[in-house]
C-alpha positions in Angstrom: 110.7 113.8 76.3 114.5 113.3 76.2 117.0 115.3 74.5 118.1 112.5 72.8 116.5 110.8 70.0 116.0 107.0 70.6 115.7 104.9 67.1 113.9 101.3 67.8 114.5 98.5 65.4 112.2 96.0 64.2 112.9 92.6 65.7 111.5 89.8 64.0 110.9 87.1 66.7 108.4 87.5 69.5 110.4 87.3 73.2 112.8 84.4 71.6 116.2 85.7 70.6 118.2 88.6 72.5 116.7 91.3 70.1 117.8 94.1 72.2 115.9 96.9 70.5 112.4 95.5 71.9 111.2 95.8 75.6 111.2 92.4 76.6 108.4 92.8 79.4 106.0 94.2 76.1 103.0 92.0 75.8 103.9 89.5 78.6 102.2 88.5 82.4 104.0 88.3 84.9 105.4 85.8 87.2 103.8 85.7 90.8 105.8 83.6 93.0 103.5 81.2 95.1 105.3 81.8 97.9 105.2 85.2 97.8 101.1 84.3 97.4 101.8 82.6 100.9 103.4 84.7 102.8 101.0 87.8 101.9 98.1 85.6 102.7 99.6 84.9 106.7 99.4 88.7 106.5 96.1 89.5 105.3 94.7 86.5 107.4 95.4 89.2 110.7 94.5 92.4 108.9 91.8 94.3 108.7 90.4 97.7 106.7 92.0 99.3 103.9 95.5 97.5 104.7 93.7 94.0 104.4 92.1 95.1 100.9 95.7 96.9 99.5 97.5 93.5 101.0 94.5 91.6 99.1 95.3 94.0 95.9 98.6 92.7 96.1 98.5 89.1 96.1 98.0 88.8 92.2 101.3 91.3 91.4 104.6 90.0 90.6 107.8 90.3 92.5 111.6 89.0 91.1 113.0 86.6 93.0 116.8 86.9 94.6 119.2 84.3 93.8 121.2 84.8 96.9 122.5 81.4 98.0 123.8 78.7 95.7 121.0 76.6 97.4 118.1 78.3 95.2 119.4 77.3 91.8 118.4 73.6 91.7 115.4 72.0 92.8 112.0 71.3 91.1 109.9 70.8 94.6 108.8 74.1 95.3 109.5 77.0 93.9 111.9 78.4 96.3 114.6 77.7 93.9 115.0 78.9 90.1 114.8 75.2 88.9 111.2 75.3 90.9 110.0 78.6 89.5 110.8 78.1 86.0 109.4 74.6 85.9 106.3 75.9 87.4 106.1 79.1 85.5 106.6 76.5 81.9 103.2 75.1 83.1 101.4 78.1 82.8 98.9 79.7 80.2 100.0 81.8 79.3 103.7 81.3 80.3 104.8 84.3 82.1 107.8 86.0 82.1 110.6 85.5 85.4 112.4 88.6 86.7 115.6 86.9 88.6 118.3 88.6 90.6 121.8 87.3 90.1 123.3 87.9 93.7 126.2 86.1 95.5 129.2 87.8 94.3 132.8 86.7 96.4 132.4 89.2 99.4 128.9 91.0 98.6 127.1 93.4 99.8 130.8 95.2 101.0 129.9 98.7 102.3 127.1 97.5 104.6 126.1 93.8 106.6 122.8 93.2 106.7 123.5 91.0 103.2 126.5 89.6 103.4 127.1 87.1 101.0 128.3 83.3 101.7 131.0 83.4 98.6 134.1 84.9 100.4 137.4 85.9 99.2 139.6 85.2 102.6 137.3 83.2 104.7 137.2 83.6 108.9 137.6 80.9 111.1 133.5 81.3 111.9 132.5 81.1 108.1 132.6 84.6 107.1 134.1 86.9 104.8 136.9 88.6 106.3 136.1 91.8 103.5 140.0 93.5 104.8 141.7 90.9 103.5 144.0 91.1 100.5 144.9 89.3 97.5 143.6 88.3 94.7 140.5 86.3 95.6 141.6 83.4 93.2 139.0 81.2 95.0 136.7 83.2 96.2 136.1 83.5 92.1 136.5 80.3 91.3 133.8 79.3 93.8 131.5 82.3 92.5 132.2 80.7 88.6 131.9 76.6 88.9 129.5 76.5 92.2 126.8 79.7 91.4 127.1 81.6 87.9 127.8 77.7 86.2 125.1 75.3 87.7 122.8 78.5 87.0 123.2 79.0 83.3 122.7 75.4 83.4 119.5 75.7 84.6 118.3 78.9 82.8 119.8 77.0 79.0 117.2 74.4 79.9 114.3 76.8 80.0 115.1 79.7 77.7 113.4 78.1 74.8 109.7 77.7 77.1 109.8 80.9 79.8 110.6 84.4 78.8 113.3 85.6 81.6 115.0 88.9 82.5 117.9 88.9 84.7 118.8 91.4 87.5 123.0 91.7 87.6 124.6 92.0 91.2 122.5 95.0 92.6 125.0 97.6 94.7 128.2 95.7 93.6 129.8 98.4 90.9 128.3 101.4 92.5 129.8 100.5 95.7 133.4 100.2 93.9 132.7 104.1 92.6 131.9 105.8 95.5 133.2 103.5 98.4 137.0 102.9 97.6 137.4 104.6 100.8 136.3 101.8 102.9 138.8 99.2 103.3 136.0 96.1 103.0 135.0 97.7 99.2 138.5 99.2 98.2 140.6 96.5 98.4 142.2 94.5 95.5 140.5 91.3 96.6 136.3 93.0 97.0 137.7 95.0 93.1 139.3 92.1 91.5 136.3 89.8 92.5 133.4 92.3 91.2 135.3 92.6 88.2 136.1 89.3 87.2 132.6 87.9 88.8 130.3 90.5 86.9 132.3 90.0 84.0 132.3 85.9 84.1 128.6 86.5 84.9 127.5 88.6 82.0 129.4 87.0 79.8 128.4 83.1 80.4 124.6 84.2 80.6 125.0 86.6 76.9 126.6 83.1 75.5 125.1 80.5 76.8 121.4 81.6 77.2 120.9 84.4 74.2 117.7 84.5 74.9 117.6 86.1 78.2 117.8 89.7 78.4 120.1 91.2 81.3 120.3 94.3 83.0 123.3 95.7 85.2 122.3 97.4 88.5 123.3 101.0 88.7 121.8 101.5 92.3 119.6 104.8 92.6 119.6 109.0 92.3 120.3 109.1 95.9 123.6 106.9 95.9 125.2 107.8 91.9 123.5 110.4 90.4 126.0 113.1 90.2 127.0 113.4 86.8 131.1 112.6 88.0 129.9 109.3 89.8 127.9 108.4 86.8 130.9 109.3 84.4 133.2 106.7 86.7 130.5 104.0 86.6 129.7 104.3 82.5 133.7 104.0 81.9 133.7 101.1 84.2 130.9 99.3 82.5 132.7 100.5 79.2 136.1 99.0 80.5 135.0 95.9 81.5 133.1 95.6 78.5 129.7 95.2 79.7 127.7 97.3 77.6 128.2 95.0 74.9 125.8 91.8 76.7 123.5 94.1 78.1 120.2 96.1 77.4 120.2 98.2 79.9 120.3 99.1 83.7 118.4 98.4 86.9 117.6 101.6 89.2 116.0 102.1 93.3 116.5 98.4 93.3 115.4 97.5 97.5 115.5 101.2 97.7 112.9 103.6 98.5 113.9 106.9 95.6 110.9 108.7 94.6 109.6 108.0 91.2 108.3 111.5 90.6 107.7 113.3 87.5 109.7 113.0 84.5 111.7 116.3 83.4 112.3 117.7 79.3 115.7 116.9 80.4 117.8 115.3 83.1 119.2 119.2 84.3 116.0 121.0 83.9 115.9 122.0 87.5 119.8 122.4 88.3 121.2 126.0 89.2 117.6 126.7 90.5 115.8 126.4 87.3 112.2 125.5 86.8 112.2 124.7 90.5 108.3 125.5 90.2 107.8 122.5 88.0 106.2 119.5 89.7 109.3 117.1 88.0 111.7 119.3 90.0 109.7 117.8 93.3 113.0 117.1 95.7 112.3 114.9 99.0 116.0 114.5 99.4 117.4 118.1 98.8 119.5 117.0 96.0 119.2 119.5 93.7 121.3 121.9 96.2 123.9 119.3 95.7 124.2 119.7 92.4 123.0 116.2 91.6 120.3 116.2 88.7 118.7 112.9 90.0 116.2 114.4 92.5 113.6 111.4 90.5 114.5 107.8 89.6 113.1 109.4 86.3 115.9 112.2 86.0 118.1 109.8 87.0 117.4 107.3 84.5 117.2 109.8 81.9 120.7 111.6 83.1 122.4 107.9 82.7 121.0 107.7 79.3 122.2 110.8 78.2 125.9 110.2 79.7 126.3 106.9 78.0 124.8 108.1 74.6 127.3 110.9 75.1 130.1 108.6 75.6 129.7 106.1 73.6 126.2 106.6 70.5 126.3 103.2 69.9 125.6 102.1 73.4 121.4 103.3 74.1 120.7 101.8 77.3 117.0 101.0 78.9 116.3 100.8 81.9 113.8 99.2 84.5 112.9 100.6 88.0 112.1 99.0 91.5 108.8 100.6 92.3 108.3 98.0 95.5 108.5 100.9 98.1 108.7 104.2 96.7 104.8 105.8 96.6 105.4 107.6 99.8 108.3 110.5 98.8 108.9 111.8 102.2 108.9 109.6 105.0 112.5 109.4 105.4 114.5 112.9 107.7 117.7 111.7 106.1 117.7 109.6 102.6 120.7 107.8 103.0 118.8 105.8 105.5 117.7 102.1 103.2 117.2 99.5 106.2 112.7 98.8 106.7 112.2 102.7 106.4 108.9 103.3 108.7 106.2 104.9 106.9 107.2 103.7 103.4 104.9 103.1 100.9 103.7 100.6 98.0 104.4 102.0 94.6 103.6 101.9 91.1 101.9 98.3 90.1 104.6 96.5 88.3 103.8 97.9 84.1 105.2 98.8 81.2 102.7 101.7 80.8 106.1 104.1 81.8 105.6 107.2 80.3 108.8 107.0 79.0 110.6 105.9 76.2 113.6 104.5 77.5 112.6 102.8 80.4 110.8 99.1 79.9 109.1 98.6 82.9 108.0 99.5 86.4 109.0 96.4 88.8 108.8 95.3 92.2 112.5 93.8 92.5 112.7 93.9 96.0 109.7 91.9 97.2 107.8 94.0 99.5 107.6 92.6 103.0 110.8 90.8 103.1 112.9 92.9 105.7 116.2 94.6 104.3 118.1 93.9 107.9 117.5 93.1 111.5 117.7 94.9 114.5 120.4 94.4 117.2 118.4 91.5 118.5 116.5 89.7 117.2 112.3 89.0 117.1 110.3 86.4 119.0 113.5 84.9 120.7 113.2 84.8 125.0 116.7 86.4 125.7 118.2 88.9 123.8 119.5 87.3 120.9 122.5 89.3 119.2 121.4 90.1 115.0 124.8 88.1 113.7 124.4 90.4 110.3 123.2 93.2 112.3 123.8 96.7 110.4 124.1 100.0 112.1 121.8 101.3 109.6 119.0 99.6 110.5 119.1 101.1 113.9 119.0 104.5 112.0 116.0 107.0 113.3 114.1 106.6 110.0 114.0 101.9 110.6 111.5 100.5 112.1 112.3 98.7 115.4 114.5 102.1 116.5 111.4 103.4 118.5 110.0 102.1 121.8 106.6 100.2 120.8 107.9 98.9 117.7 108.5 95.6 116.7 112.2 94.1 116.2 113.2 93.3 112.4 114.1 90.0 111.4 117.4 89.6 109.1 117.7 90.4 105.5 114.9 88.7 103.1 112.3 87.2 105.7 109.2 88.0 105.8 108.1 91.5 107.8 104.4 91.3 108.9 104.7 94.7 110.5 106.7 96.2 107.5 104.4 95.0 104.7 101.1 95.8 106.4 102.6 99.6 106.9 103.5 99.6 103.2 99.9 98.4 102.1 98.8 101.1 104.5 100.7 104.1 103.1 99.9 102.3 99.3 100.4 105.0 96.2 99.4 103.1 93.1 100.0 106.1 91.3 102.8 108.0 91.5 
């Protein structure tokens, strides 16, 4: 399927050890998340039709969880907190595997607001990150290292021995450093120094100290990197820092909405106008004309593999791709629109049936139903509440809450009624 050959060693153990030549999602369940269980059912409980039945499909599928506040590492109560989950998942017959999402870097999330972390290189006088500041976030890292990336290795050393886990590397953060040194809250030697040093500490700690988790880096989506330049500039970056070395692969479309589509015999097939016939050359986003070969999250993959094969042979990345909200292709009039896109649909069921031999699994990383911003104001609140993380691009004219009739969107991560009942409506288990 690829022009390159793939060669797959034998490994000798089952999921224990970091063999990095077997799919670590092969021959495993996966996790479900209780609380995701919950918050579908308060859902379902007011639907009715087809959505309650696809909402009702979905209650037994897994979602990764996000590690965004120091707050959800410990804790064995509920499983709100990786403590909780992996405690809970090590009671299980079989034991399933965890998908986690390592997210908190010093001044996350730079290029947009809706996610802003709490980690901060120059803090403000109200709590938050002042991104413009300069420096050489010495603290800001520091506090990333001993209160965040520390206490959770602790935790993940405890279980690596009793629950397969696969971690999810800083989604956005080294992407945004290739193509947004333009903006002053991305480009600055504070926001570069602390991705550098915070991915690195990061990769590094959890490749030593629990072996026997597999990691993936984030390399964000076709939409956002796949011109073959911007991919160049990311691979030597990852190559630099020395990454490639911990990791198996990458993460792609992760809380994005990229079409899936059809795999191509190779990542250009349908540049210059070729093949354009061909259903894998399907472009929802008009990115071909832009000369970027990543009009599918399967080109794309396939075009990172090539490039860092290319680069470097000993280096053969996987990958695994965030299939959460991508079954509808063309809901969106512009694609650089990512904040609770109306008319967005359910994806592929999380698998490792991939048609592909370079990508591990199909995943639903971004948990559908938990909103990716608010609106201006706020939901359910009397007066006109100001959003304090609002996001101009969740007023955009493809986010819900941006026409008259339609509900407001609470801030990043809670739960969407509206959103996730229009997402089990437009459902594409297919493709």
């Amino acid at each position: 399927m690829y022009s390159t050959q793939i060669f797959f060693l034998c490994c000798w153990t089952v999921w224990q050890g970091s063999c990095l030549s077997s799919n670590p999602f092969q021959d495993h369940v996966f996790y479900v998340n209780p609380s995701f269980q919950a918050e579908l059912t308060s859902s379902i409980q007011t639907a009715t039709g087809d959505v309650k039945l696809n909402l009702q499909k979905m209650m037994n599928t897994s979602s990764a969880y996000w590690i965004d506040t120091k707050d959800k590492i410990k804790g064995k109560n509920d499983t709100l907190t990786v403590e909780g989950i992996l405690e809970n998942a090590s009671q299980l017959t079989p034991v399933p595997l965890v998908t986690l999402i390592v997210y908190d870097l010093p001044n996350r999330d730079c290029h947009a607001l809706a996610s802003n972390g709490e980690i901060c290189c120059v803090y403000e006088k109200d709590g938050r990150c002042d991104y413009e500041a300069t420096g050489s976030c010495e603290h800001g890292i520091d506090e990333y290292k001993t209160t965040y990336i520390d206490p959770l290795v602790e935790i993940i050393s405890n279980y690596q021995d009793h629950v397969p886990i696969v971690l999810i590397i800083e989604p956005d953060s080294l992407p945004n450093l290739i193509t947004n040194k333009g903006d002053p809250r991305c480009g600055n030697p504070a926001t570069t120094r602390a991705y550098h040093a915070g991915i690195s500490y990061a990769i590094q700690q959890l490749s030593l100290k629990t072996p026997k988790t597999t990691l993936y880096l984030d390399a964000s989506h076709g939409g956002w990197l796949g011109w073959v330049n911007n991919l160049q500039s990311y691979l030597d970056l990852v190559f630099e820092l020395e990454l490639d070395e911990h990791i198996r692969g990458f993460s792609t479309n992760v809380a994005n909405y990229q079409s899936l589509g059809i795999p191509c015999p190779s990542y250009d097939w349908c540049l210059e106008e070729k093949h354009r016939d061909d259903d894998c050359c399907a472009d929802p986003c008009d990115l071909l004309s832009q000369y970027n070969p990543a009009n599918n999250e399967y080109n794309f993959a396939s075009a990172l593999y090539n490039l860092s094969v290319v680069s470097k042979p000993s280096f053969q990345p996987s990958f695994i791709i965030d299939t959460g909200r991508n079954g509808v292709s063309d809901m969106r009039k512009d694609c650089s629109n990512w904040c609770n896109i109306r008319n967005a649909g359910i994806g592929r069921f999380p698998t490792t049936d991939t048609d592909s031999t370079i990508i591990d699994a199909f995943l639903w990383l971004k948990t559908p139903g938990e909103s990716d911003g608010c609106t201006q104001y706020l939901p359910d609140s009397p007066v006109q509440t100001q959003c304090p993380r609002y996001d101009a691009m969740c007023g955009s004219p493809d986010s819900i809450g941006s026409r008259d009739g339609e509900p407001r969107c609470p801030e990043a991560g809670h739960w969407f009624d509206y959103q996730v009942k229009q997402l089990a409506q437009n459902a594409i288990w297919g493709r």
